[in-house]
SETI-190937 format. One line per 8 residues: number of its first residue (from 1); their letters; for each residue x, y, z of N, C-alpha, C, O, CB. Coordinates in steps of 0.05 Angstrom, whole numbers, always signed. Atoms other than C-alpha are relative to their C-alpha. Last residue first. Glycine has a CB too. Example, Ala and Ser with C-alpha at 12.3 -4.5 7.8 and 13.67 -1.06 7.14 Angstrom:
2
2 = sa = -16:-24:-1:+273:-21:+143:-15:+22:+14:-5:+44:+18:+9:+9:-29  +18:-24:+0:+246:-90:+156:+18:+24:+0:+39:+24:+13:-20:+1:+25
// end
This chain:
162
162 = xxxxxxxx = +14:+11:+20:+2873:+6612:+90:+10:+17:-34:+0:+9:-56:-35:+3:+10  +14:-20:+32:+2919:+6627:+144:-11:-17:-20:-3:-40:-24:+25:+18:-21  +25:-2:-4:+2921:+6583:+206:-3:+20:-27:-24:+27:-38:-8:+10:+33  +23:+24:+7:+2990:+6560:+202:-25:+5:-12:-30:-6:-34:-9:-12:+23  -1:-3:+33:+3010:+6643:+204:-11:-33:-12:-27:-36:-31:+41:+10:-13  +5:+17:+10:+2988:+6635:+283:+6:-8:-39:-6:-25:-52:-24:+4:+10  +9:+17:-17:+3002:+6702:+309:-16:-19:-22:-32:-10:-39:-17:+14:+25  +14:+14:+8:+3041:+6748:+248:-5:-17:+20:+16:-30:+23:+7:-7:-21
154 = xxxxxxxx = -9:+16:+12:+3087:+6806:+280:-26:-14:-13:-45:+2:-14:+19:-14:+16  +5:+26:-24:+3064:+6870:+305:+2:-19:-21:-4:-13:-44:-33:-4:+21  +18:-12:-20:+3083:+6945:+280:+0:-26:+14:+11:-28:+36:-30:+14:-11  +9:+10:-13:+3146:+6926:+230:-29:+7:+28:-17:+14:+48:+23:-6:+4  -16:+16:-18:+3166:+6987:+199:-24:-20:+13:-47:-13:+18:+16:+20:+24  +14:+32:-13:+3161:+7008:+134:+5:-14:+16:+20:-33:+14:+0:-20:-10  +0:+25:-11:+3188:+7081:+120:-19:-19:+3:-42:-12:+7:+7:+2:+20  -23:-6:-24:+3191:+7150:+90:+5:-27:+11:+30:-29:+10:-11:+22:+26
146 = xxxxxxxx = +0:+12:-24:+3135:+7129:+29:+28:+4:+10:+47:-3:-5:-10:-30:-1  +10:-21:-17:+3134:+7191:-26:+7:-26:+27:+20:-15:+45:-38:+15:-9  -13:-25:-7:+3167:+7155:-73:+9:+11:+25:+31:+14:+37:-13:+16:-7  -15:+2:-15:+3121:+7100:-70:+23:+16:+13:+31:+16:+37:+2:-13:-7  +10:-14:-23:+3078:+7151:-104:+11:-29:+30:+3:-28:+53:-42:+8:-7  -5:-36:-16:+3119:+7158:-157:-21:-4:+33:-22:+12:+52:-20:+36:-30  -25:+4:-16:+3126:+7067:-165:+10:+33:+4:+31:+40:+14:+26:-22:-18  -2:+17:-33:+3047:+7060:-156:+30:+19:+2:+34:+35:+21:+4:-49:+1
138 = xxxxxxxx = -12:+26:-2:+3038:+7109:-216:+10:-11:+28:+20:+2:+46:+22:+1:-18  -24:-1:+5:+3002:+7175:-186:+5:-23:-1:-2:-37:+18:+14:+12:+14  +0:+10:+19:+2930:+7182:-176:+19:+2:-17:+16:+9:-40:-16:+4:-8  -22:-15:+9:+2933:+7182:-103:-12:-15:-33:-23:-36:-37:+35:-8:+16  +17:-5:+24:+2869:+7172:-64:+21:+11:-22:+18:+33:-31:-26:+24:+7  -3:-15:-3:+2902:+7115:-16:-10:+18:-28:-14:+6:-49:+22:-2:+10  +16:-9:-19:+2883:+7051:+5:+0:+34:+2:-11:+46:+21:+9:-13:+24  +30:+3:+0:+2907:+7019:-52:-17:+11:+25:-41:+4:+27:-5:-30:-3
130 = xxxxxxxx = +9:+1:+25:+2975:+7049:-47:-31:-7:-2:-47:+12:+1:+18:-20:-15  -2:-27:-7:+2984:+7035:+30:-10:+4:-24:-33:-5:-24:+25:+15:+9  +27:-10:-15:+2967:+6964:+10:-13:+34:+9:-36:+44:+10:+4:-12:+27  +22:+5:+23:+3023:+6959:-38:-36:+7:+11:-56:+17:+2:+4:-37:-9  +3:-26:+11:+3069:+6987:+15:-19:-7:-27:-25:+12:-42:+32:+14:-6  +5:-22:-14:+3045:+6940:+60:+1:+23:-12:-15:+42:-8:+14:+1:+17  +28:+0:-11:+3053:+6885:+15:-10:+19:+5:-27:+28:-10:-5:-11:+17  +9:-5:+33:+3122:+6898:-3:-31:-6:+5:-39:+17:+6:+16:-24:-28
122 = xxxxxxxx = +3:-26:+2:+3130:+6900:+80:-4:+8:-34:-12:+31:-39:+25:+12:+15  -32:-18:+6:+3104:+6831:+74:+3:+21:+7:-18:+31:+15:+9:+4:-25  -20:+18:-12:+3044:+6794:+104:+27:+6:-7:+47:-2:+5:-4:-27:-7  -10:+9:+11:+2996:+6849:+109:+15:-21:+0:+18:-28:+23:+4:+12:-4  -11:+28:-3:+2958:+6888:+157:+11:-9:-32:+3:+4:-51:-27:-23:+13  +6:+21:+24:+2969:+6965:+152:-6:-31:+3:+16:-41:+9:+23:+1:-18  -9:+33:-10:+2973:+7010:+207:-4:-14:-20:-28:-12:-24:-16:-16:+23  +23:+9:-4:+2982:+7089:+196:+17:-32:+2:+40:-40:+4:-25:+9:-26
114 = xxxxxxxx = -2:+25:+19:+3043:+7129:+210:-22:-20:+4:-26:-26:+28:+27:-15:+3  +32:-9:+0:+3034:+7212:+237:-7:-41:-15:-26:-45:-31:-9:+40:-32  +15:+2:-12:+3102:+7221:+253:-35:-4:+3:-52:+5:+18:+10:+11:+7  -12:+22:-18:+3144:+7211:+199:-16:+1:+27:-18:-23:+32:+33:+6:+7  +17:+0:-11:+3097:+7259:+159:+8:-27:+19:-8:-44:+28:-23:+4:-18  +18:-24:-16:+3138:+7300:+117:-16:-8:+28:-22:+9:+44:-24:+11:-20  -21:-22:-2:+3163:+7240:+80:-18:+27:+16:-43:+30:+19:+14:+9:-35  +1:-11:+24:+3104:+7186:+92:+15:+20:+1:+8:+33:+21:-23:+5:-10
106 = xxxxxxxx = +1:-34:-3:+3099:+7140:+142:+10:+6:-27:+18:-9:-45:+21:+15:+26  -13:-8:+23:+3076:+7058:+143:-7:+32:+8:-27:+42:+19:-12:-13:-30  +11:-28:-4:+3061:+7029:+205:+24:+7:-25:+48:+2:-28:+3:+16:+38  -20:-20:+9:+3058:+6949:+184:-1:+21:+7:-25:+24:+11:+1:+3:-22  +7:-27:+17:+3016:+6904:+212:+22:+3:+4:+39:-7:+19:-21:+24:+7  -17:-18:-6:+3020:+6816:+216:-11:+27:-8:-28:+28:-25:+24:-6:-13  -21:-5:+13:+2963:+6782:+209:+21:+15:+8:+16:+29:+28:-7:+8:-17  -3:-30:+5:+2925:+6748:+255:+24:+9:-9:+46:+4:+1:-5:+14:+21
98 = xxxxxxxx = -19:-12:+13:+2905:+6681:+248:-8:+25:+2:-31:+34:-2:+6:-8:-26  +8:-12:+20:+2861:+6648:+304:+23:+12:-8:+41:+16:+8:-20:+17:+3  +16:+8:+3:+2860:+6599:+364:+3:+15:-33:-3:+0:-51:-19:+2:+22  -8:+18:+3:+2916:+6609:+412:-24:-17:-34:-20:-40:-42:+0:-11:+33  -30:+10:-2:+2926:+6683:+417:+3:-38:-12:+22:-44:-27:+9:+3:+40  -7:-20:+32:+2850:+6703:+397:+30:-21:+1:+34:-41:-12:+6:+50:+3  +8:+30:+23:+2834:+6643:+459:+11:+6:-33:+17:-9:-51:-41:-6:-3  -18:+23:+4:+2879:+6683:+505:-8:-22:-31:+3:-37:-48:-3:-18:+32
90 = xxxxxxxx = -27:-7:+7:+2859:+6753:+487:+7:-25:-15:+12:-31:-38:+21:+8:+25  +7:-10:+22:+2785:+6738:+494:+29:-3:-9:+33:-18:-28:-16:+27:+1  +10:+24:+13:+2798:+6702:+564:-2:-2:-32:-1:-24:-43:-27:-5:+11  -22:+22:+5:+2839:+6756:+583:-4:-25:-11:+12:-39:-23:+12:-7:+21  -12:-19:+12:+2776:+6819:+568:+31:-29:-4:+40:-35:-26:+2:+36:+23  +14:+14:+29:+2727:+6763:+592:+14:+18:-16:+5:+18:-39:-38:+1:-5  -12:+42:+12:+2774:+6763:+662:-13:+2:-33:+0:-10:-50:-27:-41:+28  -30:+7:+2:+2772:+6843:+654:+16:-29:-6:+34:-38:-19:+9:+8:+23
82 = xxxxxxxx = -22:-9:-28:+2699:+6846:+645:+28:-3:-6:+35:-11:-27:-4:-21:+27  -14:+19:+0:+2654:+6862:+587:+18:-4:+22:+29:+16:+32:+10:+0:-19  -29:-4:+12:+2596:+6897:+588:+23:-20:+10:+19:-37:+27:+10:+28:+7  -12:+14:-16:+2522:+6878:+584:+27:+8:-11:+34:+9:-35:-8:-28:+1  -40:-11:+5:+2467:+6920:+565:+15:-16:+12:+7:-24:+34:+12:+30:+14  -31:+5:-25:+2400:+6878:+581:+25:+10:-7:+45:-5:-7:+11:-33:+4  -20:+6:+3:+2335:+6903:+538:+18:-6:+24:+14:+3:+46:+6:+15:-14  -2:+33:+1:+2261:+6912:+549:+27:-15:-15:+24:-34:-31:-27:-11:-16
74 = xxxxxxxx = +13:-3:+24:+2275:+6988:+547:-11:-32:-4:-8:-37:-28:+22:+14:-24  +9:-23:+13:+2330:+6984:+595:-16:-3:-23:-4:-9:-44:+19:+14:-5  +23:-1:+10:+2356:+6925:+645:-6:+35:-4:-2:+53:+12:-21:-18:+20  +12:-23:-5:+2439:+6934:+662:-32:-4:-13:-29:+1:-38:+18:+25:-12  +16:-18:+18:+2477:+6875:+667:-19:+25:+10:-24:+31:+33:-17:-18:-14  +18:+7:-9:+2514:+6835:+710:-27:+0:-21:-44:-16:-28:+1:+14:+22  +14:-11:-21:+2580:+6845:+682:-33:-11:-1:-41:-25:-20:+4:+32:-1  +22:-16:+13:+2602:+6789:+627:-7:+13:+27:-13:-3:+44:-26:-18:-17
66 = xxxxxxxx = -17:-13:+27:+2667:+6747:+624:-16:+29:+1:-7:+50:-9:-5:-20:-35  -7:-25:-13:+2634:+6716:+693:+22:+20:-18:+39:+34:-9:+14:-10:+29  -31:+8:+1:+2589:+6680:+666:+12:+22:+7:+4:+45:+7:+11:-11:-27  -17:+22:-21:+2521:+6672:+687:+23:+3:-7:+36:-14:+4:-6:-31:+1  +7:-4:-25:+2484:+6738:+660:+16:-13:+18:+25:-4:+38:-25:-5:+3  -20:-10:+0:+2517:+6718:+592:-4:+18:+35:+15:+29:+47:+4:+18:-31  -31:+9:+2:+2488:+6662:+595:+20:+17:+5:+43:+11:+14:+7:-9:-24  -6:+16:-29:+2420:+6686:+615:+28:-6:-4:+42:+1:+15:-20:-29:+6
58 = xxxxxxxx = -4:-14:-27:+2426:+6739:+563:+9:-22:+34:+24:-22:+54:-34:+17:+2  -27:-14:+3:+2439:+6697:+508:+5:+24:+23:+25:+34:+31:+3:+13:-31  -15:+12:-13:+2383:+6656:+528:+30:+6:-2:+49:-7:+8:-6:-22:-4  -15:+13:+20:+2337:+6711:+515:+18:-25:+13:+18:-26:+37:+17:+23:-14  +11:+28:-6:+2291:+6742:+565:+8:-17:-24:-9:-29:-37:-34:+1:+5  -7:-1:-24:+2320:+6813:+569:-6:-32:+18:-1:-41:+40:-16:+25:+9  +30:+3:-13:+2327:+6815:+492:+7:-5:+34:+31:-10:+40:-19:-30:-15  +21:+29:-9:+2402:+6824:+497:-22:+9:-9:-24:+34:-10:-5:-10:+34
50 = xxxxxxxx = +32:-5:+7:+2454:+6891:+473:-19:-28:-4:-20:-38:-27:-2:+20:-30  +24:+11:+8:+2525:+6886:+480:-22:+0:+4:-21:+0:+29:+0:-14:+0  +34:+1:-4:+2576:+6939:+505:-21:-14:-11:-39:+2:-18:-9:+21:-4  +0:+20:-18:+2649:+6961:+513:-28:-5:+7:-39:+4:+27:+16:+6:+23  +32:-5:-7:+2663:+7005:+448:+8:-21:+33:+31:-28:+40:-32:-20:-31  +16:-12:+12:+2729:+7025:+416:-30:+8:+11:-43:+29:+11:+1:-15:-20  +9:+8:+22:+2777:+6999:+467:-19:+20:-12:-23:+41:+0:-10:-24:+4  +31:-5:+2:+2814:+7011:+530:-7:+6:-33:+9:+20:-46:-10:+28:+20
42 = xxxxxxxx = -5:-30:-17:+2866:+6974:+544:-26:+11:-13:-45:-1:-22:+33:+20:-8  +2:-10:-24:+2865:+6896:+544:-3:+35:+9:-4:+45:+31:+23:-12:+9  +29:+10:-16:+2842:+6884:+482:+1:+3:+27:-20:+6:+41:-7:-30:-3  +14:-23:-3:+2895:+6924:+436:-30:-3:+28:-46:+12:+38:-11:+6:-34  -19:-24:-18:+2948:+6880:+425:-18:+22:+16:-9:+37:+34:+20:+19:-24  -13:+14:-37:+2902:+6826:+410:+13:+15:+11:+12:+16:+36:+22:-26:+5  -16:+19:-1:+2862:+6875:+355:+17:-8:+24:+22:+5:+44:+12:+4:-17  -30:-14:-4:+2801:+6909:+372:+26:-28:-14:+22:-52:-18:+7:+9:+45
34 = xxxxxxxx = -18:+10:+10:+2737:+6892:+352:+21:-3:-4:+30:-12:-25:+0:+1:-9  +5:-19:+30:+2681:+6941:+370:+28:-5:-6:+44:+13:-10:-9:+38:+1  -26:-11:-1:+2693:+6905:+448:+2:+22:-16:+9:+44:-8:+20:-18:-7  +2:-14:-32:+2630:+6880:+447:+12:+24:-3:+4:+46:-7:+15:-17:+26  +9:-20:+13:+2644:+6846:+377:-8:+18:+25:-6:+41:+15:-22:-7:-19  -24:-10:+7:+2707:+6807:+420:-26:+33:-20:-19:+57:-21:+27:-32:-25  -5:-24:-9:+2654:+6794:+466:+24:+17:-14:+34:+38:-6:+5:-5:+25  +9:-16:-14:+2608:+6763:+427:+17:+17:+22:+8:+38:+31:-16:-13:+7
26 = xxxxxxxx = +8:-21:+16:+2652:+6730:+383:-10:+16:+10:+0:+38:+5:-12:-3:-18  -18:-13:-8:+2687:+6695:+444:-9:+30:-26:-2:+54:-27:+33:-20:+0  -7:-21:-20:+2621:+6667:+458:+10:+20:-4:+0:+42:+2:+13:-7:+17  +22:-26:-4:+2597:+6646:+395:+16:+24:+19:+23:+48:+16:-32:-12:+21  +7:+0:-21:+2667:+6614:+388:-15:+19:+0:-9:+43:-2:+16:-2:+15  +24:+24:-9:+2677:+6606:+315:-5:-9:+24:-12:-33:+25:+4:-24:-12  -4:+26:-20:+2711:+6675:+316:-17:-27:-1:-39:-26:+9:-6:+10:+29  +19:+20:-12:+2696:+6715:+256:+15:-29:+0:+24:-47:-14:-28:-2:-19
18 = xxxxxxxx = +1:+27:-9:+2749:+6770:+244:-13:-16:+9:-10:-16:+33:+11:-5:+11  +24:+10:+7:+2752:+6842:+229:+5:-32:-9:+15:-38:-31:-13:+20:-23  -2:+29:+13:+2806:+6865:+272:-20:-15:-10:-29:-33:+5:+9:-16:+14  +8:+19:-15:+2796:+6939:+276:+0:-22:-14:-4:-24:-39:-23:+5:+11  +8:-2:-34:+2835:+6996:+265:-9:-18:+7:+0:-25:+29:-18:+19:+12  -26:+9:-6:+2854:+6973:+194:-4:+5:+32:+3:-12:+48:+26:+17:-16  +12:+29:+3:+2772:+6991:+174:+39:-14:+18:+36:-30:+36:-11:-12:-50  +19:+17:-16:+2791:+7061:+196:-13:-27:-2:-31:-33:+14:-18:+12:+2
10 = xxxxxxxx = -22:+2:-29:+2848:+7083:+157:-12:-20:+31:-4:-36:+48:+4:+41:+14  -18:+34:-4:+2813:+7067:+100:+8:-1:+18:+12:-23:+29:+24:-9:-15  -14:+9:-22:+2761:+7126:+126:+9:-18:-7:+0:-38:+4:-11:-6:+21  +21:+27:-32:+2705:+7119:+75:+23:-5:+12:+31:-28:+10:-20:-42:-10  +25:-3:-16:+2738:+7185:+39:-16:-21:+19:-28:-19:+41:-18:+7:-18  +22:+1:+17:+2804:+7149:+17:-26:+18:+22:-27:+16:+47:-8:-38:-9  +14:+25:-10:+2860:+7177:+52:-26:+1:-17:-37:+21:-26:-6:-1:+34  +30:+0:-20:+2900:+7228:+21:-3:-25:-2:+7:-42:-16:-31:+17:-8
2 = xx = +21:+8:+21:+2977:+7219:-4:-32:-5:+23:-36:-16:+45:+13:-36:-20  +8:+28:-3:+3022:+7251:+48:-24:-5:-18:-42:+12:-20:-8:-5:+30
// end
């Protein structure tokens, strides 16, 4: 399988890096450590924001019910996310924002082991795989090497692309 770049490519595709224009829902979706919609209900990267303890982002998030209670430490408020602010997050991602389609692309030898790509094609995907990878083989040998392109999750909202 063609290596992965040293800064983890694999790891920026893990998470949906996306700014919500809902403070709110930004705040809990960064909470979260960004998951994508498929991914928000189960258990996630992080589950945890960080207040002044006398902020008004605390009081808010003190009152709603997206947000546990909190925890006072250090002249801080930890606050994690709840299950309703875990569906509320989903729903608004679902109705509100583009997300791209991924791809799980594998590699001969390594049909089991297939990373995620976003993209909007599977020619995409395998173009992405390529740039994300430390091969210094012409694109069309080290396509070669790709075993499959399969569908992972479709495109929510494609309107909404810029």
């Amino acid at each position: 399988m063609p290596q992965k770049k040293k800064m983890n490519a694999g790891d920026d595709m893990k998470k949906f890096n996306t700014h919500l224009k809902n403070r709110h829902f930004q705040e809990i979706h960064h909470a979260l450590g960004c998951p994508w919609p498929d991914e928000i209900m189960g258990e996630t990267y992080r589950n945890c924001f960080c207040t002044g303890d006398d902020t008004e982002t605390a009081a808010l998030m003190a009152a709603s019910p997206h947000w546990t209670s909190g925890q006072a430490a250090n002249g801080s408020i930890y606050f994690n996310v709840t299950q309703e602010g875990r569906k509320a997050l989903k729903s608004y991602i679902l109705e509100n924002v583009y997300v791209p389609a991924r791809f799980a692309v594998t590699y001969r030898g390594y049909e089991n082991d297939p990373i995620l790509l976003d993209a909007k094609t599977r020619s995409g995907a395998r173009y992405r795989a390529y740039q994300h990878s430390e091969s210094d083989e012409p694109f069309i040998e080290f396509v070669a090497q790709i075993a499959s392109i399969r569908t992972h999750s479709q495109a929510i909202n494609p309107h909404l692309a810029t």
